[in-house]
C-alpha positions in Angstrom: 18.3 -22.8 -19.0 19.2 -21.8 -15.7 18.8 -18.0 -14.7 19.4 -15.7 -12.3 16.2 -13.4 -11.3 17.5 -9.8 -11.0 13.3 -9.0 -9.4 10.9 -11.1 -7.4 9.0 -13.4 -10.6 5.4 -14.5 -9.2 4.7 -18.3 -9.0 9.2 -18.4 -10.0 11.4 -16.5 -7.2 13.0 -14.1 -5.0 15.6 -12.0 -6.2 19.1 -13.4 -6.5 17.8 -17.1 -6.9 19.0 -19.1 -9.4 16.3 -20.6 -11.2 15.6 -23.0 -14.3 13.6 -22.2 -16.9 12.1 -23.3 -20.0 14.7 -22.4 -23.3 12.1 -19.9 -24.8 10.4 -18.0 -21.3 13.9 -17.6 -20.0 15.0 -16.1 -23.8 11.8 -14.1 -24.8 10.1 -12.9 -21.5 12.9 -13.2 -19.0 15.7 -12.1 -20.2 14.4 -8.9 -23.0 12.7 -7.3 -20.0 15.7 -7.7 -17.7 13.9 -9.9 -14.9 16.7 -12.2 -15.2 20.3 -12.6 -16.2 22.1 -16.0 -17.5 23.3 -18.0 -14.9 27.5 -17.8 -15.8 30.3 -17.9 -13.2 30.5 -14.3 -13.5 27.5 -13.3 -13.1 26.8 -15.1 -9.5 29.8 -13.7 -8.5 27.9 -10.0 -9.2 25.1 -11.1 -7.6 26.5 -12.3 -4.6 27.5 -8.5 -4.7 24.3 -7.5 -5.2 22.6 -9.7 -2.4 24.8 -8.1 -0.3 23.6 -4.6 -0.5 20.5 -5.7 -0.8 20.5 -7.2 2.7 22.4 -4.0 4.0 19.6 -1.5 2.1 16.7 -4.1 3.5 17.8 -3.7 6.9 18.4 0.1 6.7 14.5 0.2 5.6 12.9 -1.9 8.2 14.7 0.2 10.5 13.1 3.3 9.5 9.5 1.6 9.2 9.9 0.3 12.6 10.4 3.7 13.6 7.4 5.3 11.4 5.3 2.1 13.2 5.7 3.5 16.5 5.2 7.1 15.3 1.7 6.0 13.2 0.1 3.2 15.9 -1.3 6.3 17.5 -2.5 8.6 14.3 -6.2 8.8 13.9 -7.9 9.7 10.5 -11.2 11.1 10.3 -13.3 11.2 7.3 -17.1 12.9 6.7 -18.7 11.8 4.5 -22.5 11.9 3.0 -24.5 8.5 3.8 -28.3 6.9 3.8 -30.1 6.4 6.8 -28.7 3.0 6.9 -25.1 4.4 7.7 -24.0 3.0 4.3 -21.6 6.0 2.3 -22.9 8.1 -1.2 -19.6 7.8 -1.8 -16.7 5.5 -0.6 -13.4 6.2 1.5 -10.2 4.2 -0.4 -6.7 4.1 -0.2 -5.7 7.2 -2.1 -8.2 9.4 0.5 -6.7 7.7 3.9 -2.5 8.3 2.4 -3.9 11.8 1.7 -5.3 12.3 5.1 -2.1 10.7 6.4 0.1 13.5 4.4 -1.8 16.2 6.3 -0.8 14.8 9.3 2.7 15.0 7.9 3.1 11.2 7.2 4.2 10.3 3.5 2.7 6.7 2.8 2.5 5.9 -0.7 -1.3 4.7 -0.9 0.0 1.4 -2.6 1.2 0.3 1.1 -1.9 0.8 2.1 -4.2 -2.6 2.9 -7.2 -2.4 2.0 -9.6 -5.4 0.3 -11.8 -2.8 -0.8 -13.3 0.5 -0.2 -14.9 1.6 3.1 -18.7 1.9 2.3 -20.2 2.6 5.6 -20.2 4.6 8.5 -17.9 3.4 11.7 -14.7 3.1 12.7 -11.5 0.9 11.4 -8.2 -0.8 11.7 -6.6 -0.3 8.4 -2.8 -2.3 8.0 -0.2 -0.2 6.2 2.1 -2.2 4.8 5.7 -0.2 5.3 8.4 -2.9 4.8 8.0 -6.6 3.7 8.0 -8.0 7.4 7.0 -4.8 9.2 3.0 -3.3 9.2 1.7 -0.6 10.7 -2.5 0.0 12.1 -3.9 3.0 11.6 -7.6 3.6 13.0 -9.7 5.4 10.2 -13.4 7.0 11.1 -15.8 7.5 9.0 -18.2 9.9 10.4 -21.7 11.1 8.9 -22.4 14.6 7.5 -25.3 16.0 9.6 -28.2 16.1 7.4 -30.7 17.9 9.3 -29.1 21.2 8.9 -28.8 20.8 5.1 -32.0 19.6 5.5 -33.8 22.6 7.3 -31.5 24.9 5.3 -34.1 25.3 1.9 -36.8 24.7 3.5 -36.3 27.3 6.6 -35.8 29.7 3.6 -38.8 29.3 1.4 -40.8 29.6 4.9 -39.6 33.0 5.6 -40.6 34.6 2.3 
């Protein structure tokens, strides 16, 4: 059966490929969840349409992230966080916590974009990608800083000396 993929399909296609398929995964997982259409005359024709303004929408958008590159390259985010002696964090600094600290600064990323293997555990400073557009990406440098302990530290203990 051939098909024509409507999204990108891991391990399949791109969008607007025509592709064939097994009889059965085009018909029951394919097709029901609207991944794909049948491959007719008429429907290449639409999406020959459709790959049209997709290229003219695609281009549009790496536009604008090109722009929001050259406006983030320079945009530092600082973080404090508790830690151990050792540097390493109580807690951990992830994705959702550096888009948040990004919308302060009055940058909307959507934390999805954001490129990171796995959370930052440790005290220093990094080069996180943001992934804006499919062939455009964007560095941010993120700090994670320790809280000062001593102060917490002398805090209690100052107290129960002066009583």
């Amino acid at each position: 059966m051939e098909v024509i993929l409507k999204e990108d399909v891991a391990n399949l296609g791109h969008r607007g490929e025509v592709v064939k398929v097994a009889d059965g995964y085009g018909r029951n997982f394919l097709l029901p969840r609207k991944l794909a259409m049948q491959a007719t005359e008429a429907n290449k024709a639409v999406i020959e349409q459709m790959k049209a303004a997709a290229a003219r929408r695609s281009a549009t958008e790496k536009a604008q992230a090109q722009d929001l590159v050259t406006k983030l390259e320079p945009i530092v985010v600082s973080f404090t966080r508790k830690s151990g002696e050792s540097g390493h964090l109580f807690g951990s600094v992830t994705a959702a916590d550096i888009a948040a600290g990004l919308a302060e600064q009055g940058f909307e990323v959507d934390r999805r974009k954001i490129q990171l293997s796995e959370p930052l555990k440790s005290v220093g400073d990094y080069h996180v990608a943001i992934r804006l557009h499919r062939e455009v990406t964007a560095h941010v440098t993120v700090k994670v800083h320790a809280e000062a302990q001593e102060a917490a530290a002398d805090g209690p203990a100052a107290e129960s000396v002066a009583e």
